[in-house]
C-alpha positions as CSV (number, residue, x, y, z in Angstrom):
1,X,102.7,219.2,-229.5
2,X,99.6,216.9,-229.8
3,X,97.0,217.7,-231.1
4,X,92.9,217.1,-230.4
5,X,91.4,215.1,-233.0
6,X,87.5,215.1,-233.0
7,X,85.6,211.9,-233.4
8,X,84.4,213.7,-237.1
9,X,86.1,216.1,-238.8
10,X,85.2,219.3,-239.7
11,X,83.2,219.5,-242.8
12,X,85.5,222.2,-244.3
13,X,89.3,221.7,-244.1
14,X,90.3,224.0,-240.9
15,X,93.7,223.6,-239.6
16,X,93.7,220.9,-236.8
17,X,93.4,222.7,-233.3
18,X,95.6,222.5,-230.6
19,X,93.9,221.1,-227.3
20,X,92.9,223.9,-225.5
21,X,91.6,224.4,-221.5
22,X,88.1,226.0,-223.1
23,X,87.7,222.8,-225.0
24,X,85.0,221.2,-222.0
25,X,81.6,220.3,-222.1
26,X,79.3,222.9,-220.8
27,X,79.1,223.8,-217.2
28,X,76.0,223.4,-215.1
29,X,76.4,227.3,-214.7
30,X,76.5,228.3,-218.0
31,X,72.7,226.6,-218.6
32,X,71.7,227.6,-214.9
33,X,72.2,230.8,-216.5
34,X,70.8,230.7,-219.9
35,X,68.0,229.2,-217.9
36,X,67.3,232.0,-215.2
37,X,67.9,234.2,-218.2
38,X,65.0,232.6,-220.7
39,X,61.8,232.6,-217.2
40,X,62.9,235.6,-216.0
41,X,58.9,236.7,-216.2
42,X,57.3,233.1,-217.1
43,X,54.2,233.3,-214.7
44,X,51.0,231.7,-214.6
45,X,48.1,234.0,-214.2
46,X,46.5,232.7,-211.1
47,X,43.4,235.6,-211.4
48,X,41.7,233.5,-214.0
49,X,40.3,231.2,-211.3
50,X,36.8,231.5,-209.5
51,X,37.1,234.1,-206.9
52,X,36.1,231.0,-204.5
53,X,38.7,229.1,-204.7
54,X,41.7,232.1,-204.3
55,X,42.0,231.5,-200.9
56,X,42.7,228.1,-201.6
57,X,45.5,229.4,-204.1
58,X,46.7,232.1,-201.8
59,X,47.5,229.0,-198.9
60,X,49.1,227.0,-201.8
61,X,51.7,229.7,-203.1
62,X,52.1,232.1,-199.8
63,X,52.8,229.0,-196.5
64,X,53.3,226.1,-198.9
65,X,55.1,227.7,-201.2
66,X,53.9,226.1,-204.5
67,X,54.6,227.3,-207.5
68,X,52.3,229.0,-209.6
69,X,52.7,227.0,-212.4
70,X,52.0,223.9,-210.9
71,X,49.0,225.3,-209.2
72,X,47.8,226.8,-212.7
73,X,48.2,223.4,-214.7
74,X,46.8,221.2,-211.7
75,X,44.0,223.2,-211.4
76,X,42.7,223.3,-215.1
77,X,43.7,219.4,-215.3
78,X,41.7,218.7,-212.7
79,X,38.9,220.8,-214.9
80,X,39.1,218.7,-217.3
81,X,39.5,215.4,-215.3
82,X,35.8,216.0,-213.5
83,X,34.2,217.2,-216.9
84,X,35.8,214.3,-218.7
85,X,33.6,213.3,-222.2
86,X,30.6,214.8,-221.3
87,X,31.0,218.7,-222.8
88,X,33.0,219.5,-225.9
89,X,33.7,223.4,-227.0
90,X,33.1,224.5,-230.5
91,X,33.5,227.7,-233.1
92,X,30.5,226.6,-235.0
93,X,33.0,224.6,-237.9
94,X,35.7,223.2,-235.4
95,X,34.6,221.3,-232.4
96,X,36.8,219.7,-230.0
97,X,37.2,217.7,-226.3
98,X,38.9,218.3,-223.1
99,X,41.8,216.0,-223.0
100,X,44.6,217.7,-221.8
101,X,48.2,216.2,-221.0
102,X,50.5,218.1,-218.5
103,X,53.7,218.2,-216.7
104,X,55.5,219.8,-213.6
105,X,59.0,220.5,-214.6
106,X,61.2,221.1,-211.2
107,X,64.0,219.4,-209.7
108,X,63.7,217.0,-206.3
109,X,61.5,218.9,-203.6
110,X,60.6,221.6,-205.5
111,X,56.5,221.0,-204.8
112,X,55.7,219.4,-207.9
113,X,53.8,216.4,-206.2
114,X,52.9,218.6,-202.9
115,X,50.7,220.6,-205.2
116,X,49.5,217.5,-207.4
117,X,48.6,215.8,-204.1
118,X,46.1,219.0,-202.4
119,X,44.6,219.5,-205.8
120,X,44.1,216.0,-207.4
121,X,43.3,214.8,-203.7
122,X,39.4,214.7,-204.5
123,X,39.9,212.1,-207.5
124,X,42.0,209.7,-205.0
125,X,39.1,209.4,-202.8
126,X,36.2,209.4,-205.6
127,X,38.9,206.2,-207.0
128,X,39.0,204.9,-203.5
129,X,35.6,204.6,-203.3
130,X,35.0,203.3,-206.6
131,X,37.8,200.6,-205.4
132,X,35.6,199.6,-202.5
133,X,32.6,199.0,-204.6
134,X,34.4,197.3,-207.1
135,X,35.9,194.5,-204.1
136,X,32.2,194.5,-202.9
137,X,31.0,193.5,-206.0
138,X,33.7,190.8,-206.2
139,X,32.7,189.5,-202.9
140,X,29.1,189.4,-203.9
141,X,29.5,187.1,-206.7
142,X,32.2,184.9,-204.5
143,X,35.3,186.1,-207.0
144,X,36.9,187.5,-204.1
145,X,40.7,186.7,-203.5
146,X,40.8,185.2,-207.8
147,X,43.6,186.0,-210.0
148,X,43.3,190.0,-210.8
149,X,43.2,189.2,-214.7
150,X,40.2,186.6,-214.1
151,X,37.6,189.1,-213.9
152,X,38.5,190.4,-217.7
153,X,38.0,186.6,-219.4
154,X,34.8,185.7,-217.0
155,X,31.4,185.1,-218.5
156,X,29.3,188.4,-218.7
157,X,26.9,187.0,-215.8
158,X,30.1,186.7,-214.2
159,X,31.7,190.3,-215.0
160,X,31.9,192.8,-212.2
161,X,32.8,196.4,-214.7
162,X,35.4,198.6,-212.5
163,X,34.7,202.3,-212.5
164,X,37.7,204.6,-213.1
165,X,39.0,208.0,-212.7
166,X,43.0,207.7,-212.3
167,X,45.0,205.2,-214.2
168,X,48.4,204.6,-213.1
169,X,50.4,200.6,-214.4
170,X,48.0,199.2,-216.5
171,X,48.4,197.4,-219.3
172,X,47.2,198.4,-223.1
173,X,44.4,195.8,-223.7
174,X,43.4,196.4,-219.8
175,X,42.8,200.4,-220.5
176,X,41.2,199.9,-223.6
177,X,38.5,196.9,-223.3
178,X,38.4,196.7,-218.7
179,X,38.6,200.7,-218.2
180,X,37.0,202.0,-221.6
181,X,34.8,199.2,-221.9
182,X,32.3,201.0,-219.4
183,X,33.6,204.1,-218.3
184,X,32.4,206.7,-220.7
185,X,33.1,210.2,-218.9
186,X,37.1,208.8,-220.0
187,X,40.0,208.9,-217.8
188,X,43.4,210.3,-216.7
189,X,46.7,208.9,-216.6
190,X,48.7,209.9,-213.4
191,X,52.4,209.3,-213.0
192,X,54.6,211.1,-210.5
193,X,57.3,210.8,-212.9
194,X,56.3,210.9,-216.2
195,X,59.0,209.1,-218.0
196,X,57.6,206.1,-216.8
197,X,54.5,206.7,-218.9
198,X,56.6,206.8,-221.9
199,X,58.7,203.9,-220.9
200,X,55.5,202.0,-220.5
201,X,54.6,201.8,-224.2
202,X,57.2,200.1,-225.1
203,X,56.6,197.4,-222.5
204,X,55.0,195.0,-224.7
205,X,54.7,194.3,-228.4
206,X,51.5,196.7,-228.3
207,X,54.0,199.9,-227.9
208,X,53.2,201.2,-231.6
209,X,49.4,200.7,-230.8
210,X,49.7,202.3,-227.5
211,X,51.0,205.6,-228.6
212,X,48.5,205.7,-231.4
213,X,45.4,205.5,-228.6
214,X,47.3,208.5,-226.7
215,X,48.0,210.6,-229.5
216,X,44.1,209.7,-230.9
217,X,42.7,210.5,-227.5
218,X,44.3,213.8,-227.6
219,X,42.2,215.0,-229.9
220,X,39.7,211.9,-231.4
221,X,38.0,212.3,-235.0
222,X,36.7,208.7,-235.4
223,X,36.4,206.0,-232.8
224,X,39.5,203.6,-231.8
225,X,39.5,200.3,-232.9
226,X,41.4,197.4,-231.2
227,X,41.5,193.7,-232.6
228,X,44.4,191.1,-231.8
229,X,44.6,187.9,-233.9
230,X,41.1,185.8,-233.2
231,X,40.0,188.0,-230.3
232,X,36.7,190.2,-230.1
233,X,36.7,193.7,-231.7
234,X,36.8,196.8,-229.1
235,X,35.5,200.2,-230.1
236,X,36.1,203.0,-227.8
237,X,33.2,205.5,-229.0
238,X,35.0,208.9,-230.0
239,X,32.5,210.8,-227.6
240,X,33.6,209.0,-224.8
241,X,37.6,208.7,-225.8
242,X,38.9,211.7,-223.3
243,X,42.5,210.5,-222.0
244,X,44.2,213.1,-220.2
245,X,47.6,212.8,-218.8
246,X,48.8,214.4,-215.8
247,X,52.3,214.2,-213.5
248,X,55.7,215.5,-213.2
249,X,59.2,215.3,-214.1
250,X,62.8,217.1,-213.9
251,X,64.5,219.2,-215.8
252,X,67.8,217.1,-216.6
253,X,65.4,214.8,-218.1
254,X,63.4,216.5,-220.3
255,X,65.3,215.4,-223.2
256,X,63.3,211.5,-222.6
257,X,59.8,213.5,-224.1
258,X,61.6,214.9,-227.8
259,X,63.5,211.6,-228.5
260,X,62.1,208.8,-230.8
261,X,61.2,211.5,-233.1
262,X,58.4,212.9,-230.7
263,X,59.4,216.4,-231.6
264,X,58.8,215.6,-235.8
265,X,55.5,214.0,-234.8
266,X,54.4,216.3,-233.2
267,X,54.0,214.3,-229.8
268,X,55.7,216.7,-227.4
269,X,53.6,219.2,-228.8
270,X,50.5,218.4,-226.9
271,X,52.1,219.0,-223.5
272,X,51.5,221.9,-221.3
273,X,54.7,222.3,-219.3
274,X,54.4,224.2,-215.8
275,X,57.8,225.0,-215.3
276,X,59.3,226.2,-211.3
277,X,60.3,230.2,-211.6
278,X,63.6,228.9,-210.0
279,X,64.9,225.5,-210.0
280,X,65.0,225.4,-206.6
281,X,63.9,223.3,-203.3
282,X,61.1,225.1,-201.2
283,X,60.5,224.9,-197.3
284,X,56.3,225.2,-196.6
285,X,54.9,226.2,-193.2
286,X,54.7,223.0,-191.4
287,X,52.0,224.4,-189.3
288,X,49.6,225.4,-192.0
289,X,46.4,223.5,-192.5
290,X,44.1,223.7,-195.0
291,X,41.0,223.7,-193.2
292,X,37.6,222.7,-194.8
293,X,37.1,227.0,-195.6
294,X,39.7,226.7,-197.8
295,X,39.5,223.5,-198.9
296,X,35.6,222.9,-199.5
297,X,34.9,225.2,-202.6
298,X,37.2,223.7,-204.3
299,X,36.4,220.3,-203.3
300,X,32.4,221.4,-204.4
301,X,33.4,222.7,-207.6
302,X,35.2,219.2,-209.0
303,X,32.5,217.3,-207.1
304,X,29.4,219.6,-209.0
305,X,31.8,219.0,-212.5
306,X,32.3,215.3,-212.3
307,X,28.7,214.0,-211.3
308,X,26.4,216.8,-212.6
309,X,28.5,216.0,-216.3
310,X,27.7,212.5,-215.5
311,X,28.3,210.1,-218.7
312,X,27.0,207.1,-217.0
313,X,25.8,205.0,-220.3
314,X,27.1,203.2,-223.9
315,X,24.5,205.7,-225.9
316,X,25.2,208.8,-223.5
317,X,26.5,211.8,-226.1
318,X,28.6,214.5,-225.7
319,X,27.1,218.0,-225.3
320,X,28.6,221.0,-227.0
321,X,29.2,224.5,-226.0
322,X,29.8,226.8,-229.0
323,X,31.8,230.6,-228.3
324,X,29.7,233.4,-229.1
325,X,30.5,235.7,-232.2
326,X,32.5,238.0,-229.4
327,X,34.6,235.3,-228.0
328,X,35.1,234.1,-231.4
329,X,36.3,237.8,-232.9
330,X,38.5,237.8,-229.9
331,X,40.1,234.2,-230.5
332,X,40.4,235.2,-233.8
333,X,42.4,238.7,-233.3
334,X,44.5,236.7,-230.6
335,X,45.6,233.8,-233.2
336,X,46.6,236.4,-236.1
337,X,49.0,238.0,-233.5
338,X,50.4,234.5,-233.1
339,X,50.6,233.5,-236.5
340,X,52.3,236.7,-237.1
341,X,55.1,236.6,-234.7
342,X,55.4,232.6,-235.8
343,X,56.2,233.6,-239.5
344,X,58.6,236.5,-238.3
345,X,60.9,234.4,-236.9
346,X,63.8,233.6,-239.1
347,X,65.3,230.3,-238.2
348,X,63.7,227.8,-239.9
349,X,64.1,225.4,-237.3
350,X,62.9,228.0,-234.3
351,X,59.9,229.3,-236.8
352,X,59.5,224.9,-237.3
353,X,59.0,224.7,-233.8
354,X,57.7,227.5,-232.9
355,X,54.3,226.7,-235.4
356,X,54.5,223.4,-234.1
357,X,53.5,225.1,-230.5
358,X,51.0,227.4,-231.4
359,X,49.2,224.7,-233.5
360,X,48.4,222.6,-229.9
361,X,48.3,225.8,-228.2
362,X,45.2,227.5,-230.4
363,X,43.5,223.7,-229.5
364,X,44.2,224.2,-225.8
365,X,43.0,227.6,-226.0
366,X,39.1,226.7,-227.0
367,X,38.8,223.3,-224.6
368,X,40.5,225.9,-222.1
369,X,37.9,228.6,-222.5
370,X,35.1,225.8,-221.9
371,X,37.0,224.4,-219.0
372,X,37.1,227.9,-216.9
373,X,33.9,228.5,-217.9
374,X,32.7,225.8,-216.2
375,X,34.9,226.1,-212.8
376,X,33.0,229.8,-212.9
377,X,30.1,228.2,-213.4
378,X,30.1,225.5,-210.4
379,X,29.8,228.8,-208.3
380,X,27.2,230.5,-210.0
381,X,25.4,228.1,-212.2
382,X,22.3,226.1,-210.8
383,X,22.0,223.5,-214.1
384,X,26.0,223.0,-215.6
385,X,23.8,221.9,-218.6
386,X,22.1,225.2,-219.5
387,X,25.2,227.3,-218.5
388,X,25.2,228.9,-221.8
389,X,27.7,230.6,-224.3
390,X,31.4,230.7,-223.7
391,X,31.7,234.1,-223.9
392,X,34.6,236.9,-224.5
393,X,35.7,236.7,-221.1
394,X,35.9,232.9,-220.6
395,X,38.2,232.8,-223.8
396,X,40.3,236.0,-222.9
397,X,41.2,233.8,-219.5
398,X,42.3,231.0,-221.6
399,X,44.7,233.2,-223.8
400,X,46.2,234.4,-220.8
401,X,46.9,231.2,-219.8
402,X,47.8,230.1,-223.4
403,X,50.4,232.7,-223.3
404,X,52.0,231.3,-220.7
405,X,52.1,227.6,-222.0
406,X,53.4,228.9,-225.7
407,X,56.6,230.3,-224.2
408,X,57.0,227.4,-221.5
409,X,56.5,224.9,-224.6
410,X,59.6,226.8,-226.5
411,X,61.1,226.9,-223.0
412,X,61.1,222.5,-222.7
413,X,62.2,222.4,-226.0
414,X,65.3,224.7,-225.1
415,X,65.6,222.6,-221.8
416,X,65.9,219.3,-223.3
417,X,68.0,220.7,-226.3
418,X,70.4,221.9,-224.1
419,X,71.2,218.0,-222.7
420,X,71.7,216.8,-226.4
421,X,75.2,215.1,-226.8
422,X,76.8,217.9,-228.3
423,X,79.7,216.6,-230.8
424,X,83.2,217.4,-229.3
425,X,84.4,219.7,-232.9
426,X,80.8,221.7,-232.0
427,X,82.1,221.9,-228.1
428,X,85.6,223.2,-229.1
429,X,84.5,225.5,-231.9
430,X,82.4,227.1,-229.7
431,X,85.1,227.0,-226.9
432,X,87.6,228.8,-228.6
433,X,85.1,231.4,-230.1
434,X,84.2,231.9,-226.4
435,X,87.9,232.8,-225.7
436,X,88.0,235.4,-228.6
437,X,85.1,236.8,-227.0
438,X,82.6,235.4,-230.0
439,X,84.6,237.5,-232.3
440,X,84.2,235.7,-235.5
441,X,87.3,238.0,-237.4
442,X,89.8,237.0,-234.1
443,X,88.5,233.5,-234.1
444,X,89.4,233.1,-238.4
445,X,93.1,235.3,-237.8
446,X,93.8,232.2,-235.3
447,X,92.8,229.5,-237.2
448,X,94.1,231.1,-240.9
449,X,90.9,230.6,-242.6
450,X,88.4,233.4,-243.8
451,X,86.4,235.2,-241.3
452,X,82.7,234.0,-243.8
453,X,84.2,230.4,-243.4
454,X,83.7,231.1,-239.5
455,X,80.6,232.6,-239.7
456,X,79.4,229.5,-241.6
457,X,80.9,227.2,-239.2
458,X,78.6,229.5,-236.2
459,X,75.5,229.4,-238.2
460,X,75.3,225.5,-238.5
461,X,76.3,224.7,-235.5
462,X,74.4,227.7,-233.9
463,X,71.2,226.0,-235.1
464,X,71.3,222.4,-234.0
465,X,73.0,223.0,-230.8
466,X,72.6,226.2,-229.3
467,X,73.2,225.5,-225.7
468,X,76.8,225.0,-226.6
469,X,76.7,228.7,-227.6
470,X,75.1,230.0,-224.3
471,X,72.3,230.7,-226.7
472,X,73.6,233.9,-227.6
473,X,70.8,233.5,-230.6
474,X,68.1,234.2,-228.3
């Protein structure tokens, strides 16, 4: 009878296996399964929000049908999109700014841009309108109708500076010395599908450079520094350097964000993933309309953020907010649980991972206590400027949040492991442990080989490639 060969052979001399019907990739069930399994209980905790903008959340998730997630991640993106440069959040001895990068994990119709598109609605118009100006300007100086690029190499008389909120295709040199040139409150980067973003660096020659701004904008220590052979040097000053990045993408897809070594950099680790409860398409209430009652506090609150915070000038600094000793105690207590259930886990790669996550995470946690603060604030507040201490309950809202986004982080890595190539020996091994019912002594008596030679085998291939096991690790 013929036998299956693998492309590689097993490491240790096992007797060659005879083809067998469990010898198949993995089934879209089995990770629909391991998947409903794993976010069974993964949801955002809406409450945090000002009590002024509920109703607004109450429309999105009861007759549109959003998910909570979305709602949650849009909602402290946009946050941080009106406060932009002009506030950091500090301990006292770590200080840091409100960049934040995001995405909507859900297949096709699942709401992901329904909910993108009611929340980040009042940045389109404030871009609109910056647009408009921008043409006007144009038209004053008679540069109306010239080549787009033109208005980058014109004479400073000459130069008519574009102010910017949203970013979408842009090219590296044009975000760095157009768009940062003179817009110091920094910016966000919107794609509906994400990938595209990451495509995008690797456009031009300027790929490696690229990343490196994103990544340093994350989280900046010094200022950014561009040159290109005999052109002038651009500095973007590291109290204006806030890029945020904000969109969508699918499940079956995910994989694109850990590749390149983006996982060992620690790239993917400074995404918040929003993932849908149920990968599943939803049907809103057609009729429902969100009138200005809903819609107006909310609308007020980014519109107070983004031009009370103003950064409107070169010498304009950041201002800090520091958590008081109660908020700190609290962070504190909060991060030894963390670090605690981090170095209890014993896979090294999971416990790899895992820290990986929390590192980010503990980051998000402080610019998230400042951002909520804030949103409370827009409601109560009558100078954002003198809103005083992030206190206790500011950061306690931003651990609950954080909670969330350190099990959806492990969850994206175990989504986009699961669509790794698995190697066809891993997918039969763990085929024909599957039909001896994962018993390892059953599995050995078939092949001839020892049972600890098996459990070997399971371990190795248990670690890099779980999905192929159903997980039954986790």
């Amino acid at each position: 009878m013929k036998t299956y060969q693998p492309f590689q052979p097993f490491q240790h001399k096992l007797p060659a296996l005879e083809s067998s019907p469990f010898a198949v990739v993995l089934t879209d069930d089995d990770l629909d399964a391991e998947t409903k399994k794993r976010r069974k209980g993964l949801q955002f905790p809406l409450h945090v929000f000002p009590q002024a903008i509920q109703p607004l959340i109450a429309g999105l998730v009861g007759d549109l049908k959003g998910e909570r997630s979305f709602i949650g991640l849009t909602l402290l993106q946009a946050g941080s999109i009106a406060i932009g440069s002009a506030l950091r959040a500090s301990t006292g001895s770590w200080e840091v700014g409100l960049s934040m990068w995001g995405a909507s994990v859900g297949i096709s119709s699942s709401g992901k841009s329904m909910v993108q598109g009611v929340l980040m609605k009042p940045f389109y118009k404030m871009q609109e309108k910056f647009d408009q100006e921008y043409y006007e300007g144009l038209e004053a100086k008679g540069k109306a109708g010239e080549d787009d690029d033109s208005d980058l190499t014109s004479s400073p008389a000459d130069y008519v500076p574009m102010k910017v909120v949203i970013v979408q295709d842009i090219t590296f040199e044009a975000l760095v010395k157009d768009v940062f040139g003179h817009n110091f409150k920094g910016i966000a980067r919107y794609e509906d599908e994400l990938v595209k973003w990451l495509d995008d660096m690797e456009r031009y020659k300027s790929g490696a450079s690229e990343a490196s701004f994103w990544t340093g904008g994350w989280s900046p220590t010094t200022s950014f520094r561009l040159q290109r052979t005999g052109g002038k040097l651009t500095i973007v000053n590291r109290d204006h350097w806030c890029a945020s990045v904000i969109g969508s993408t699918q499940p079956n897809i995910l994989y694109r964000f850990f590749e390149k070594n983006r996982l060992e950099t620690g790239f993917v680790f400074r995404f918040l993933w929003a993932f849908a409860e149920k990968d599943q398409a939803i049907s809103p209430n057609l009729s429902f309309r969100l009138d200005n009652a809903l819609i107006s506090p909310y609308n007020t609150m980014i519109k107070r953020l983004y031009e009370e915070l103003a950064m409107d000038y070169r010498d304009d600094k950041a201002q800090v907010y520091k958590l008081s000793p109660a908020a700190i105690k609290y962070f504190q207590q909060w991060q030894d649980v963390q670090t605690r259930k981090v170095n209890d886990i014993d896979s090294i790669q999971e416990r790899g991972v895992q820290a990986g996550l929390l590192g980010k995470i503990k980051e998000y946690a402080l610019r998230m206590s400042l951002i909520i603060k804030m949103m409370h604030a827009a409601f109560t507040e009558p100078n954002l400027r003198k809103a005083g201490w992030v206190e206790e309950d500011d950061v306690a809202k931003a651990l609950l949040c954080c909670d969330y986004f350190l099990q959806s982080g492990f969850e994206a890595y175990q989504t986009a492991k699961q669509k790794m190539i698995v190697p066809p020996q891993v997918l039969e091994f763990a085929s024909l442990l599957r039909s001896f019912n994962y018993s390892q002594k059953d599995l050995a008596a078939h092949l001839s080989v020892s049972k600890q030679a098996i459990n070997k085998r399971y371990k190795e291939y248990l670690e890099k490639y779980p999905g192929a096991f159903n997980a039954k690790n986790y």
